[in-house]
mmCIF file of the N, C-alpha and C atoms, coordinates in Angstrom:
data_MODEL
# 
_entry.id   MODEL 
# 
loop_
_atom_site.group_PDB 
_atom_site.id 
_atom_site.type_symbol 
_atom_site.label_atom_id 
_atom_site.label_alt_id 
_atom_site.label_comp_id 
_atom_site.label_asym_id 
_atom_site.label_entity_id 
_atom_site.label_seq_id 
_atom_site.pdbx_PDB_ins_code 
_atom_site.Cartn_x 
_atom_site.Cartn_y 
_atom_site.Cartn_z 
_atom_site.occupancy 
_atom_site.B_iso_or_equiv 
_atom_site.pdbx_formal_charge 
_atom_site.auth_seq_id 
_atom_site.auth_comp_id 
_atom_site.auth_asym_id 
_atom_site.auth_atom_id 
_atom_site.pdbx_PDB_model_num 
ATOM 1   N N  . UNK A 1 1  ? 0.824   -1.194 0.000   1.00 0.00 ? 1  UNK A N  1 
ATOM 2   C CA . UNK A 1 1  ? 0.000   0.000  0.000   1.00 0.00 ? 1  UNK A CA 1 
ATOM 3   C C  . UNK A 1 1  ? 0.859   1.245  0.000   1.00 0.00 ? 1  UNK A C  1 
ATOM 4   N N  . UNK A 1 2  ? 1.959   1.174  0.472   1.00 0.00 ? 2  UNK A N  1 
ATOM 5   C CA . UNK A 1 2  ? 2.827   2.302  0.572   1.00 0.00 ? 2  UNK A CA 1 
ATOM 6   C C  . UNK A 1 2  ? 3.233   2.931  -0.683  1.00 0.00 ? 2  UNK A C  1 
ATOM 7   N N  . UNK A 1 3  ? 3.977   1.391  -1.633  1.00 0.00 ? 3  UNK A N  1 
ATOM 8   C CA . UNK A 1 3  ? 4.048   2.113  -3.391  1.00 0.00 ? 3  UNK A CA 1 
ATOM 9   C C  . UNK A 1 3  ? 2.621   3.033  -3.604  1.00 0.00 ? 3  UNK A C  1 
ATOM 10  N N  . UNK A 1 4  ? 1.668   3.075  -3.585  1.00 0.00 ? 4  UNK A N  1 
ATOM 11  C CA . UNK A 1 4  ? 0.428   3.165  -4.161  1.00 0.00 ? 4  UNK A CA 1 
ATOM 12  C C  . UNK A 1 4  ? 0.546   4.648  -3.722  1.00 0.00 ? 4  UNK A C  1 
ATOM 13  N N  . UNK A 1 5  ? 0.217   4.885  -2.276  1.00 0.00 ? 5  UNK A N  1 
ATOM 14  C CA . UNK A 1 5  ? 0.566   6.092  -1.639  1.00 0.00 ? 5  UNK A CA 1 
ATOM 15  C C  . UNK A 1 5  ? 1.906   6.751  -2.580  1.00 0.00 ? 5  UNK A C  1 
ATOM 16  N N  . UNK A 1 6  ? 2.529   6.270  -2.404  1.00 0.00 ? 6  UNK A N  1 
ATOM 17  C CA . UNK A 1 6  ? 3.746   6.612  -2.870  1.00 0.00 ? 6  UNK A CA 1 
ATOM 18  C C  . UNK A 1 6  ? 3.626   7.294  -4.521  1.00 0.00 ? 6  UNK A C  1 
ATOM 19  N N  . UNK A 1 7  ? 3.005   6.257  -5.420  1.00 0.00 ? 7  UNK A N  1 
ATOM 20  C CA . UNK A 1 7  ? 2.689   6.704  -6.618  1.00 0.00 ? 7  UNK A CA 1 
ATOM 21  C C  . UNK A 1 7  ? 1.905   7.826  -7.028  1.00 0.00 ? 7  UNK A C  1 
ATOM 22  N N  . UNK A 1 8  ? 1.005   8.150  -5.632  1.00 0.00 ? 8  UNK A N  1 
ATOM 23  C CA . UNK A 1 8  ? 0.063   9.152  -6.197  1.00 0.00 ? 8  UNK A CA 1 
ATOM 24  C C  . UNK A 1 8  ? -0.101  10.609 -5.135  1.00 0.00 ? 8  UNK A C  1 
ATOM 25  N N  . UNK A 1 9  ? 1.731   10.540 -5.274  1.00 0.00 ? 9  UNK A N  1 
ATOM 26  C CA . UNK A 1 9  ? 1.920   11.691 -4.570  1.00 0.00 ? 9  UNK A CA 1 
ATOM 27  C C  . UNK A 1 9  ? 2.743   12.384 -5.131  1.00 0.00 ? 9  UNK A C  1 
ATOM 28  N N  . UNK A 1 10 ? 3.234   13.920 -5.109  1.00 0.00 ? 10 UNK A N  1 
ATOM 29  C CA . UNK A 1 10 ? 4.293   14.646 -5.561  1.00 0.00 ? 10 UNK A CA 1 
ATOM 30  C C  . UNK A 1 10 ? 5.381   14.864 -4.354  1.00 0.00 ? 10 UNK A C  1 
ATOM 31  N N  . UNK A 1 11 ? 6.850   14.587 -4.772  1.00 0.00 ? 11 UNK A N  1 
ATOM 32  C CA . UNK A 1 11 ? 7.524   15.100 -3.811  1.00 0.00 ? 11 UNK A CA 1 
ATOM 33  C C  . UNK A 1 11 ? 7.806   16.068 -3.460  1.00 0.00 ? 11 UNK A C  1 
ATOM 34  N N  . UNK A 1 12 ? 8.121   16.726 -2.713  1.00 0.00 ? 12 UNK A N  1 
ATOM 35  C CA . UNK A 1 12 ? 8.653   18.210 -2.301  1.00 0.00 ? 12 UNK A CA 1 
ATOM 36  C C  . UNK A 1 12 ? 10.163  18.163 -1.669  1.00 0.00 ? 12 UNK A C  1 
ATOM 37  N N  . UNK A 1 13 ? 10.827  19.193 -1.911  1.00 0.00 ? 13 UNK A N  1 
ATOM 38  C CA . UNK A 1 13 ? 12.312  19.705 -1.720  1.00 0.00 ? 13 UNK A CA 1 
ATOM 39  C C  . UNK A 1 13 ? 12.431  19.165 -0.359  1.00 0.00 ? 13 UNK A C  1 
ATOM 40  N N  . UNK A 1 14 ? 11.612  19.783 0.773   1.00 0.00 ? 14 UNK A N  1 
ATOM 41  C CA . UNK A 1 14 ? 11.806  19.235 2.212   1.00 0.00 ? 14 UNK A CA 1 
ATOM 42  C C  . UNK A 1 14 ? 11.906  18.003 2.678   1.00 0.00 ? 14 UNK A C  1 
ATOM 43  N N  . UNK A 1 15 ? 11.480  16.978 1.656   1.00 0.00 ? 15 UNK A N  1 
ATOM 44  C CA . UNK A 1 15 ? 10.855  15.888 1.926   1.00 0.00 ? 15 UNK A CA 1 
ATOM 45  C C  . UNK A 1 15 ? 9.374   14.936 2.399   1.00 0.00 ? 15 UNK A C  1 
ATOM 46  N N  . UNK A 1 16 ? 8.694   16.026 2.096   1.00 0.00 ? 16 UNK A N  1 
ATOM 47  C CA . UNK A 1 16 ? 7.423   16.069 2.163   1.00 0.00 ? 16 UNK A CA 1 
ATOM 48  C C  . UNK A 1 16 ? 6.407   15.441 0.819   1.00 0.00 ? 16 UNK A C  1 
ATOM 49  N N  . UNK A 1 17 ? 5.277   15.095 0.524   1.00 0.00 ? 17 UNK A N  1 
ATOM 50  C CA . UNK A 1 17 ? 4.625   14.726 -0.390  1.00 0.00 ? 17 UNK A CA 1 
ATOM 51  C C  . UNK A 1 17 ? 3.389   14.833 -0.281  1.00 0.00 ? 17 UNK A C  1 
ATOM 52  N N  . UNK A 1 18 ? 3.170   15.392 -1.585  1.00 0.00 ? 18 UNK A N  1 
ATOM 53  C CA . UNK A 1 18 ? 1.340   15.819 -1.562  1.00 0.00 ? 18 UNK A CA 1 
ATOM 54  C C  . UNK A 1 18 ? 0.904   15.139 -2.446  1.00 0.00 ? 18 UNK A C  1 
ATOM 55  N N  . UNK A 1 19 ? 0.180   14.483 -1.554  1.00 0.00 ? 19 UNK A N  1 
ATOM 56  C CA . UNK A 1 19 ? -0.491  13.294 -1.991  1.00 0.00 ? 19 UNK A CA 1 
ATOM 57  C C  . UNK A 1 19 ? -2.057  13.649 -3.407  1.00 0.00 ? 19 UNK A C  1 
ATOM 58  N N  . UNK A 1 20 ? -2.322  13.356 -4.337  1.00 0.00 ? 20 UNK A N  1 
ATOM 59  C CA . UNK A 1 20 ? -2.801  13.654 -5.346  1.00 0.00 ? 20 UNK A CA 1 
ATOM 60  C C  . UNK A 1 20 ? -4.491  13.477 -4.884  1.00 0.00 ? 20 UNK A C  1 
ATOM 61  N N  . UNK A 1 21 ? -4.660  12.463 -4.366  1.00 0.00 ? 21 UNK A N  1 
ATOM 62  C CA . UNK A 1 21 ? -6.021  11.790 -4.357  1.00 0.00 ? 21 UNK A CA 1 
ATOM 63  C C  . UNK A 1 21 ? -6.634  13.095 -2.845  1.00 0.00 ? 21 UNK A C  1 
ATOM 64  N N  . UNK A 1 22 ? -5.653  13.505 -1.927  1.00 0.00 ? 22 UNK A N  1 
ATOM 65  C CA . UNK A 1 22 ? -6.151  14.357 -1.344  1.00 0.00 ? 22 UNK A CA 1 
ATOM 66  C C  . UNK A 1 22 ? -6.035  15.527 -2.153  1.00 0.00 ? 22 UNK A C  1 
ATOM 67  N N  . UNK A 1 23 ? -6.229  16.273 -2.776  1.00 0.00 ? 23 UNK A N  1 
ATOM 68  C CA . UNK A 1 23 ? -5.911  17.484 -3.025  1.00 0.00 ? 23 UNK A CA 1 
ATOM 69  C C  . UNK A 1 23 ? -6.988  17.517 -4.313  1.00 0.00 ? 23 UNK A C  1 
ATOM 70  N N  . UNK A 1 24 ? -7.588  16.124 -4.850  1.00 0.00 ? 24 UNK A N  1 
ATOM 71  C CA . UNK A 1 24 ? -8.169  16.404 -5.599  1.00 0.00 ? 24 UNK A CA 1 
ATOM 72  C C  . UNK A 1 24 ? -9.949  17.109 -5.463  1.00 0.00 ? 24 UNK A C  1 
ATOM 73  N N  . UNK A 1 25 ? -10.099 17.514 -4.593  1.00 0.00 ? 25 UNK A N  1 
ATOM 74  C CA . UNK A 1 25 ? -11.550 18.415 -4.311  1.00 0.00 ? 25 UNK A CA 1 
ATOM 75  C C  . UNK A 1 25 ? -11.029 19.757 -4.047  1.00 0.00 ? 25 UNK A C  1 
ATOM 76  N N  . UNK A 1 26 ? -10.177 19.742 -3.748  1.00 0.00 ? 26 UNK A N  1 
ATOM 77  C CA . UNK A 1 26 ? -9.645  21.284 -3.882  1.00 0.00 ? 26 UNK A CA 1 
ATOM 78  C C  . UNK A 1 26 ? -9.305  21.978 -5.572  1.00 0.00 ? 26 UNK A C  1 
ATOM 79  N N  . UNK A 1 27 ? -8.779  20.415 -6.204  1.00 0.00 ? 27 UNK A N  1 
ATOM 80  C CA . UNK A 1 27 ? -8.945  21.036 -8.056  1.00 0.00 ? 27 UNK A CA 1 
ATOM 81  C C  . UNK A 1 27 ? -9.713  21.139 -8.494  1.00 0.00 ? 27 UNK A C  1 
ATOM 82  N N  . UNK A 1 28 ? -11.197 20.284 -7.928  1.00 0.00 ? 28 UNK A N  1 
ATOM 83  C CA . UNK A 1 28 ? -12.381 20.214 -8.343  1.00 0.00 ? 28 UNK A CA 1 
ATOM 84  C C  . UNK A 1 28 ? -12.670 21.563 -7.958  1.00 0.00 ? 28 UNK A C  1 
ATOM 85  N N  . UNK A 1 29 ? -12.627 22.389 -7.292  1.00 0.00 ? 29 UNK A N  1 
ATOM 86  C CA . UNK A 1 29 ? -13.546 23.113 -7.012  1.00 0.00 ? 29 UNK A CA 1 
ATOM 87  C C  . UNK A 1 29 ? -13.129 24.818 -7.430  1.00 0.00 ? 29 UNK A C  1 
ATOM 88  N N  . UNK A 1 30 ? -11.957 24.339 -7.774  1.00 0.00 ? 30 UNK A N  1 
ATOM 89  C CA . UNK A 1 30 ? -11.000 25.514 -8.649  1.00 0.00 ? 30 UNK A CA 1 
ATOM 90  C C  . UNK A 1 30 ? -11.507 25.569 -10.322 1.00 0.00 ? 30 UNK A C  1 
ATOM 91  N N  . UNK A 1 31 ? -11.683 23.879 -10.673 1.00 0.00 ? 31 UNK A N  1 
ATOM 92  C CA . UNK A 1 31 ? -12.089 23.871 -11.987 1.00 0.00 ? 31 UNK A CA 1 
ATOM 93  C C  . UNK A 1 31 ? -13.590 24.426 -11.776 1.00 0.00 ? 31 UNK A C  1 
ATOM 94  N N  . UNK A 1 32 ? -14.531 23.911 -10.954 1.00 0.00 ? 32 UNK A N  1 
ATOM 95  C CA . UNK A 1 32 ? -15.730 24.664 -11.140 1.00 0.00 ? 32 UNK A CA 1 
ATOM 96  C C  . UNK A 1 32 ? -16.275 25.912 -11.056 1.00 0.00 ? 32 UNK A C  1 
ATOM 97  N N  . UNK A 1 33 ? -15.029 26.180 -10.428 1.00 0.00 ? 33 UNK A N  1 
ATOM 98  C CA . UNK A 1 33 ? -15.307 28.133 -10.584 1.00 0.00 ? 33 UNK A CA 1 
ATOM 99  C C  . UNK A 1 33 ? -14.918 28.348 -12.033 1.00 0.00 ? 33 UNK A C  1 
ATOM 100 N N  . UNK A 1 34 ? -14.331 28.338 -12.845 1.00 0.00 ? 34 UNK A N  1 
ATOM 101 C CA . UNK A 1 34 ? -13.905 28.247 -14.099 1.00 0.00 ? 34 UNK A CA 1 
ATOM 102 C C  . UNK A 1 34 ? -15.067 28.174 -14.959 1.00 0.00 ? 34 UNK A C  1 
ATOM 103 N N  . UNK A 1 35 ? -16.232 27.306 -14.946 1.00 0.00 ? 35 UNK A N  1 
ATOM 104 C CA . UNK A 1 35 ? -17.071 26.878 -15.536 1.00 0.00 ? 35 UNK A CA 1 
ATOM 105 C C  . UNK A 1 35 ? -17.943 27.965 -15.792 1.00 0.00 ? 35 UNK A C  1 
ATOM 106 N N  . UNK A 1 36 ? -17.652 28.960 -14.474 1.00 0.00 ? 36 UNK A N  1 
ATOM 107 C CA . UNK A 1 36 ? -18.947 30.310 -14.874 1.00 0.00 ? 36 UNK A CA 1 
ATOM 108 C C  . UNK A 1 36 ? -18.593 30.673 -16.050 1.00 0.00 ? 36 UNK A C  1 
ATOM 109 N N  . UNK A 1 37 ? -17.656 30.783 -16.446 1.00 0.00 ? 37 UNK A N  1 
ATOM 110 C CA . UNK A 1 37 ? -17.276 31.211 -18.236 1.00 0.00 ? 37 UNK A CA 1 
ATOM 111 C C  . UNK A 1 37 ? -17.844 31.325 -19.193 1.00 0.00 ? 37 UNK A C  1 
ATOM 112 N N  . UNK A 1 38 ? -18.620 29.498 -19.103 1.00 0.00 ? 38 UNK A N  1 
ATOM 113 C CA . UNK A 1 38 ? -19.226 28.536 -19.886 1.00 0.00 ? 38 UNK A CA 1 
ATOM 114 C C  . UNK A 1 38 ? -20.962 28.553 -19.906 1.00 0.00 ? 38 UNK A C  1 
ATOM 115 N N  . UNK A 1 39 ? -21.454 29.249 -18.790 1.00 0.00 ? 39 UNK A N  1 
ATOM 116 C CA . UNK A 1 39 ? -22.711 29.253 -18.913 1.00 0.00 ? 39 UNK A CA 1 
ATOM 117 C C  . UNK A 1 39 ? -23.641 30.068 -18.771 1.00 0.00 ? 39 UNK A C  1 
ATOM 118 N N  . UNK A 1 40 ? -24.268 30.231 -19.592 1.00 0.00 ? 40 UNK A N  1 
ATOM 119 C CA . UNK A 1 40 ? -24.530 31.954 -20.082 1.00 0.00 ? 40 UNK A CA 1 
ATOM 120 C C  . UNK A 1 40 ? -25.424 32.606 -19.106 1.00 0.00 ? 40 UNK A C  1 
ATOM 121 N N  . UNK A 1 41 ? -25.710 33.895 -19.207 1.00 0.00 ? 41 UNK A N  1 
ATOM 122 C CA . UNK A 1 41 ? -26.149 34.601 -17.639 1.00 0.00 ? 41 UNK A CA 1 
ATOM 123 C C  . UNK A 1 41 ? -27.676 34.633 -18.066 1.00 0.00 ? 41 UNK A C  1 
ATOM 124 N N  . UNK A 1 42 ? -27.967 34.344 -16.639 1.00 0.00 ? 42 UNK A N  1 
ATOM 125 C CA . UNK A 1 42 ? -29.448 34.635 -16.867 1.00 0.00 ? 42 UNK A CA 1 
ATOM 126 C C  . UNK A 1 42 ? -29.754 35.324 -15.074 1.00 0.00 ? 42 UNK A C  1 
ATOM 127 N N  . UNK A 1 43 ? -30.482 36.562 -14.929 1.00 0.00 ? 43 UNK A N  1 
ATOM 128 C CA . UNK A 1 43 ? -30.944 37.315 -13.821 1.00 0.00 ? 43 UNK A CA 1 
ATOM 129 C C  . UNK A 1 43 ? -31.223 36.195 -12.610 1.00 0.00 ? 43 UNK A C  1 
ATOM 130 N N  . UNK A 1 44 ? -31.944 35.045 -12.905 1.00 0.00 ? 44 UNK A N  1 
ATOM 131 C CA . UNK A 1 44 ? -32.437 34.264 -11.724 1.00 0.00 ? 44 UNK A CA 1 
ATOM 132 C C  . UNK A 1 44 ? -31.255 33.471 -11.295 1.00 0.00 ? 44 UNK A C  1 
ATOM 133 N N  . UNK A 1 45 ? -30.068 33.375 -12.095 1.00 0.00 ? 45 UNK A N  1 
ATOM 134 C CA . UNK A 1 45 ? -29.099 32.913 -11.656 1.00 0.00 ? 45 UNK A CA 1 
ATOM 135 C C  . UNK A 1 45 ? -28.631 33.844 -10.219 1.00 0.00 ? 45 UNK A C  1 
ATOM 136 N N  . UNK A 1 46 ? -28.303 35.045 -10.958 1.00 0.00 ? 46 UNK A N  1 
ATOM 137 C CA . UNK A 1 46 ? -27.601 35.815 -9.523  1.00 0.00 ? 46 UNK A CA 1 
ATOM 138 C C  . UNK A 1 46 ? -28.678 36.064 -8.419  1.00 0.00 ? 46 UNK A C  1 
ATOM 139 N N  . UNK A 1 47 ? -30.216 35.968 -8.794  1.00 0.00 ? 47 UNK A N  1 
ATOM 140 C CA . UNK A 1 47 ? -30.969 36.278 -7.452  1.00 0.00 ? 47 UNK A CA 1 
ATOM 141 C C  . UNK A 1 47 ? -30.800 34.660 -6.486  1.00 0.00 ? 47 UNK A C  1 
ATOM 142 N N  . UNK A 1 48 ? -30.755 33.681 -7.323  1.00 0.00 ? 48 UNK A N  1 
ATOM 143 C CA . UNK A 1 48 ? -30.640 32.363 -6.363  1.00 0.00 ? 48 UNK A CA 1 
ATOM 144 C C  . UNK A 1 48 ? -29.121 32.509 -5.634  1.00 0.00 ? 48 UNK A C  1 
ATOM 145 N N  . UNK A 1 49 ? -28.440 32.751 -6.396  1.00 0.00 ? 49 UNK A N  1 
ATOM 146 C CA . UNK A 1 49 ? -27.170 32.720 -5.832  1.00 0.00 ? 49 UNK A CA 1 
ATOM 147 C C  . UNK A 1 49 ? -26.979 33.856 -4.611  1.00 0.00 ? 49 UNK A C  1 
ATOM 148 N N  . UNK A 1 50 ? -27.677 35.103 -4.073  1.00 0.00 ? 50 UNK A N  1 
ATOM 149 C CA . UNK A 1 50 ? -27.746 36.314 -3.155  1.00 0.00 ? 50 UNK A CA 1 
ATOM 150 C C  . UNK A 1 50 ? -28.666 35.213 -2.057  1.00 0.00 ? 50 UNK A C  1 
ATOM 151 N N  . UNK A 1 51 ? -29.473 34.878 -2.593  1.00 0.00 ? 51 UNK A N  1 
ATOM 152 C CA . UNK A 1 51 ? -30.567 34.574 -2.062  1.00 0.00 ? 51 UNK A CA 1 
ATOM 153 C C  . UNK A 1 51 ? -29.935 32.845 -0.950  1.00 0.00 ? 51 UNK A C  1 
ATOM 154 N N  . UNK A 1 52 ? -29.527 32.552 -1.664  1.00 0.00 ? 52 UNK A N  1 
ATOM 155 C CA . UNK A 1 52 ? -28.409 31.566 -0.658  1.00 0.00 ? 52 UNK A CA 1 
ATOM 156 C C  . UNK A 1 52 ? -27.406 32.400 -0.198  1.00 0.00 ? 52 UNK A C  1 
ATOM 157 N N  . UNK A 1 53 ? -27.044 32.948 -0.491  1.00 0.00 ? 53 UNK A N  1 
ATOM 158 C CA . UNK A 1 53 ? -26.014 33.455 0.429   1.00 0.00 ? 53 UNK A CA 1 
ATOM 159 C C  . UNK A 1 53 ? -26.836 34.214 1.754   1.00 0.00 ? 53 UNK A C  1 
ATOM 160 N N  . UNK A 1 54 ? -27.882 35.376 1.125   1.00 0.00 ? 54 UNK A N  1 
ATOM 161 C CA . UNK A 1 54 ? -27.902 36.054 2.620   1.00 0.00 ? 54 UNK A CA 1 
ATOM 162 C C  . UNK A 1 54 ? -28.883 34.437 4.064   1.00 0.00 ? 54 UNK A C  1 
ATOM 163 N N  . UNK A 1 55 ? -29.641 33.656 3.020   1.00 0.00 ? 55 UNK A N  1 
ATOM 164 C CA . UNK A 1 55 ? -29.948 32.786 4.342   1.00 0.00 ? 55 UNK A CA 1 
ATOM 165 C C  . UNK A 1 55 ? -28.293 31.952 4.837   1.00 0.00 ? 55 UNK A C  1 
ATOM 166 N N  . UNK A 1 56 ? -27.621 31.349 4.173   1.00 0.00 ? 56 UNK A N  1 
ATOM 167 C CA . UNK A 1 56 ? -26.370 30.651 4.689   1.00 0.00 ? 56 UNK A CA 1 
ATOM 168 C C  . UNK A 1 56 ? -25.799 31.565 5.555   1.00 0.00 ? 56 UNK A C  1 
ATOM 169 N N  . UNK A 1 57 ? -25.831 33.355 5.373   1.00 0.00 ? 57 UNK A N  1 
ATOM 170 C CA . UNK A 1 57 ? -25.072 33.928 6.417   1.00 0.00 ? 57 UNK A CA 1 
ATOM 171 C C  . UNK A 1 57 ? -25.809 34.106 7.740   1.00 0.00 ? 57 UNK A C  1 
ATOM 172 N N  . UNK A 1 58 ? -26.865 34.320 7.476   1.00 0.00 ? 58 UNK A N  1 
ATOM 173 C CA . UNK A 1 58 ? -28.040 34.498 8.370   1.00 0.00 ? 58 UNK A CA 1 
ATOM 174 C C  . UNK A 1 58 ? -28.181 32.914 9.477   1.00 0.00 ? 58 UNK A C  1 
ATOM 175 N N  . UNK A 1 59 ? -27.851 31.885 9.099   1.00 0.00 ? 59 UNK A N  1 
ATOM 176 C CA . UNK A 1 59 ? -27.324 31.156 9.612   1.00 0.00 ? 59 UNK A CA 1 
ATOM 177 C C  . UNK A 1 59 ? -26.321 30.789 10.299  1.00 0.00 ? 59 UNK A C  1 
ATOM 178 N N  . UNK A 1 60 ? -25.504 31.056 9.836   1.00 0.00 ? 60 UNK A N  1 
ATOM 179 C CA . UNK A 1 60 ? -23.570 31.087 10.354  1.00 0.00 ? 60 UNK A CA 1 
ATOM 180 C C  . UNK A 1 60 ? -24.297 32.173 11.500  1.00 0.00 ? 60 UNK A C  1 
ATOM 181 N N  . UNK A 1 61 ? -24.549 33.783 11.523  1.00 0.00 ? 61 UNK A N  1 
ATOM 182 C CA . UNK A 1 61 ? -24.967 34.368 12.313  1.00 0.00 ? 61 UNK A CA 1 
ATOM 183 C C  . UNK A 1 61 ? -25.499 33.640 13.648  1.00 0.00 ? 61 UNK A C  1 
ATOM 184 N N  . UNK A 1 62 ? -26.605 32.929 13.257  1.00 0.00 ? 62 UNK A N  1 
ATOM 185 C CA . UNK A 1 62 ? -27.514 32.669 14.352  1.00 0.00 ? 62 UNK A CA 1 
ATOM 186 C C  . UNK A 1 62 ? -26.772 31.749 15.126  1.00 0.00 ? 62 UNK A C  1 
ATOM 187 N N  . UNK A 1 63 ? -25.784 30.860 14.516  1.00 0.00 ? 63 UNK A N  1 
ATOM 188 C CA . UNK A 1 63 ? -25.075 29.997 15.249  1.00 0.00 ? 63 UNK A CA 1 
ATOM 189 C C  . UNK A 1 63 ? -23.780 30.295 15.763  1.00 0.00 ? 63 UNK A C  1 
ATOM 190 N N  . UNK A 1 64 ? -23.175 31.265 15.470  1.00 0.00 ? 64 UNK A N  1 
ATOM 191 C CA . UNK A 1 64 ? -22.322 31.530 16.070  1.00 0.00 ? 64 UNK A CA 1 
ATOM 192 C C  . UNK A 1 64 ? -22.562 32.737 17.231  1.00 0.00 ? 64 UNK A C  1 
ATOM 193 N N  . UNK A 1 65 ? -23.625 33.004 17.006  1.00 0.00 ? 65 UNK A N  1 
ATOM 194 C CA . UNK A 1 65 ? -24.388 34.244 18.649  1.00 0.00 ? 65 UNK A CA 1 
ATOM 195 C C  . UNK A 1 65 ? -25.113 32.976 19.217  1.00 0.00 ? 65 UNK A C  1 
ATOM 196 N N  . UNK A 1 66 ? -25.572 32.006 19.059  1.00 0.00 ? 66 UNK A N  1 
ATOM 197 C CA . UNK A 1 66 ? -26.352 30.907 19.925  1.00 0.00 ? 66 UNK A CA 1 
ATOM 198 C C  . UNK A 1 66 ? -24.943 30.305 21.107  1.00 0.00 ? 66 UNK A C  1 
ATOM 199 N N  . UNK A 1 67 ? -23.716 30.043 20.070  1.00 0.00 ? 67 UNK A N  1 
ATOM 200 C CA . UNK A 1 67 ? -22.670 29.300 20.503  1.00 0.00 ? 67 UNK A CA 1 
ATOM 201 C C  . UNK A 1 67 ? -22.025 29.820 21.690  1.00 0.00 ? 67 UNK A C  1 
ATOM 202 N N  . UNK A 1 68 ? -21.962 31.664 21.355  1.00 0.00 ? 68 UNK A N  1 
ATOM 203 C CA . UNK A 1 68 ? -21.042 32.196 22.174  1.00 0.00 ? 68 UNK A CA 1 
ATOM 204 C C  . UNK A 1 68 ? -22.488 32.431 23.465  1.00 0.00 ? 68 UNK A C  1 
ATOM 205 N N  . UNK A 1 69 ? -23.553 32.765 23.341  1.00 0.00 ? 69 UNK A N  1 
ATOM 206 C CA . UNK A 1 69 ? -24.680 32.791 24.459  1.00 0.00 ? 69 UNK A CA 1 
ATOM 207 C C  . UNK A 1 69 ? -24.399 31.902 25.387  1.00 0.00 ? 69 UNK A C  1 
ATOM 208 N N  . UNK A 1 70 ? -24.835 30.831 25.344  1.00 0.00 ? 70 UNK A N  1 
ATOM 209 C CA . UNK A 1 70 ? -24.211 29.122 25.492  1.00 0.00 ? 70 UNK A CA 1 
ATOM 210 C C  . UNK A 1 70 ? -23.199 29.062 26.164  1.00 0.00 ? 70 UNK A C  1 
ATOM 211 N N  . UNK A 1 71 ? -21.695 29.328 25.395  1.00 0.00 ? 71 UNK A N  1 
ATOM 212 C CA . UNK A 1 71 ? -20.690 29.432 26.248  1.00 0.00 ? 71 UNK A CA 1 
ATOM 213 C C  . UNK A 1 71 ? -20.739 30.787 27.676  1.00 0.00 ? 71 UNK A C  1 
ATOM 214 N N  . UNK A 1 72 ? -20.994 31.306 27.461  1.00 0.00 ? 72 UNK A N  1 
ATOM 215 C CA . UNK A 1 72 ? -21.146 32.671 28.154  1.00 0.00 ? 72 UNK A CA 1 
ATOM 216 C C  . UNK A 1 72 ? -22.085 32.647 29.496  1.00 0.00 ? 72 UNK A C  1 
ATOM 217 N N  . UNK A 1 73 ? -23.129 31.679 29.073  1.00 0.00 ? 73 UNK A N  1 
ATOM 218 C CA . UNK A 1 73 ? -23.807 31.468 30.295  1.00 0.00 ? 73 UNK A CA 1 
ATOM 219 C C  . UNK A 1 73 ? -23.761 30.502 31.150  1.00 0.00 ? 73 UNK A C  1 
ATOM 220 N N  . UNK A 1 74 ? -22.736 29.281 30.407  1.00 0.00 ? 74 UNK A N  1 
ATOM 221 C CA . UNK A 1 74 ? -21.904 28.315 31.040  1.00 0.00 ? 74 UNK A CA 1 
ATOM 222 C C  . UNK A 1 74 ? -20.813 29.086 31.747  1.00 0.00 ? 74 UNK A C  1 
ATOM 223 N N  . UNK A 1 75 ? -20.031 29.955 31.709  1.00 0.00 ? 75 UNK A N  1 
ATOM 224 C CA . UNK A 1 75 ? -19.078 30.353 32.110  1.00 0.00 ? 75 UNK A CA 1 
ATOM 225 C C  . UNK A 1 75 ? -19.593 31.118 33.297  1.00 0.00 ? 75 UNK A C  1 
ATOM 226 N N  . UNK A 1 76 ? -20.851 32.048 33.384  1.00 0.00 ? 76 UNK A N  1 
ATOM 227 C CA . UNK A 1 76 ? -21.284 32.572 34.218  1.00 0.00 ? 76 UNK A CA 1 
ATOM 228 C C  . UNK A 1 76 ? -22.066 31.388 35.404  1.00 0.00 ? 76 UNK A C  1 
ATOM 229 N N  . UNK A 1 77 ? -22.619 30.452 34.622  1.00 0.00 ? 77 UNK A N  1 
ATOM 230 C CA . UNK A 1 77 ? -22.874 29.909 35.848  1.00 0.00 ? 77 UNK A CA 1 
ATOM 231 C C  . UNK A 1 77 ? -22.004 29.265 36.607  1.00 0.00 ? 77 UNK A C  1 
ATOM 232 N N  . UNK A 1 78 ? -20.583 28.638 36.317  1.00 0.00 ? 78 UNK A N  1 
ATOM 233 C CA . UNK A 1 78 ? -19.910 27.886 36.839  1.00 0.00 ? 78 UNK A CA 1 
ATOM 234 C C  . UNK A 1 78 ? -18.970 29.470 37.768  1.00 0.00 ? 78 UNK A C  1 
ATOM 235 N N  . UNK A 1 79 ? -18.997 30.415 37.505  1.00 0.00 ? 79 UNK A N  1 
ATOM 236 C CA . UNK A 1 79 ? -18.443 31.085 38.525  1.00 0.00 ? 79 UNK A CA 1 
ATOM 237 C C  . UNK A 1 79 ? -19.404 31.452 39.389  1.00 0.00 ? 79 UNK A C  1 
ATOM 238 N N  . UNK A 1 80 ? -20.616 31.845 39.218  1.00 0.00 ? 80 UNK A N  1 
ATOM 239 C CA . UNK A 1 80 ? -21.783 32.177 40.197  1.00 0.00 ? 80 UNK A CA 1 
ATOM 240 C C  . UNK A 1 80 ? -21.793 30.791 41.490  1.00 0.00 ? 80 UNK A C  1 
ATOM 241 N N  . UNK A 1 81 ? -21.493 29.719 41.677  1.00 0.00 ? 81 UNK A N  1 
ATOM 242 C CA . UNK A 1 81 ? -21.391 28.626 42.547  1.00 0.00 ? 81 UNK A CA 1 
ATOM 243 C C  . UNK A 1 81 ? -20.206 28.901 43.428  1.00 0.00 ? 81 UNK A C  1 
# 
């Protein structure tokens, strides 16, 4: 298993190796930004695309003020004792 690893990695100067099979969703996702190029614009494109974004942030929001609440009132109660 090690050749295999071995085969489907690049070496580096330090001695290090980046391994191909990991790194490949990170090319994927470099090539798919690329693709906007390729497909022609239409208005409901960019309102779906705002329209996920402001709920996904609106999310991240709510969970990261829920998280720190949470922590905050854990922290207060364990010194209030």
């Amino acid at each position: 298993m090690a050749s295999a690893s071995r085969f489907l990695s690049i070496p580096l100067p330090n001695g290090s190796r980046i391994s191909l099979l990991l790194s490949l969703p990170f090319a994927l996702i470099h090539v798919a930004a690329l693709l906007i190029f390729f497909i022609p614009f239409h208005w409901y494109y960019l309102v779906t695309c705002l329209v996920l974004l402001v709920v996904r942030m609106f999310f991240v929001i709510v969970a990261i003020t829920a998280t720190f609440r949470i922590a905050r009132s854990r922290r207060a109660a364990c010194f209030s004792s």
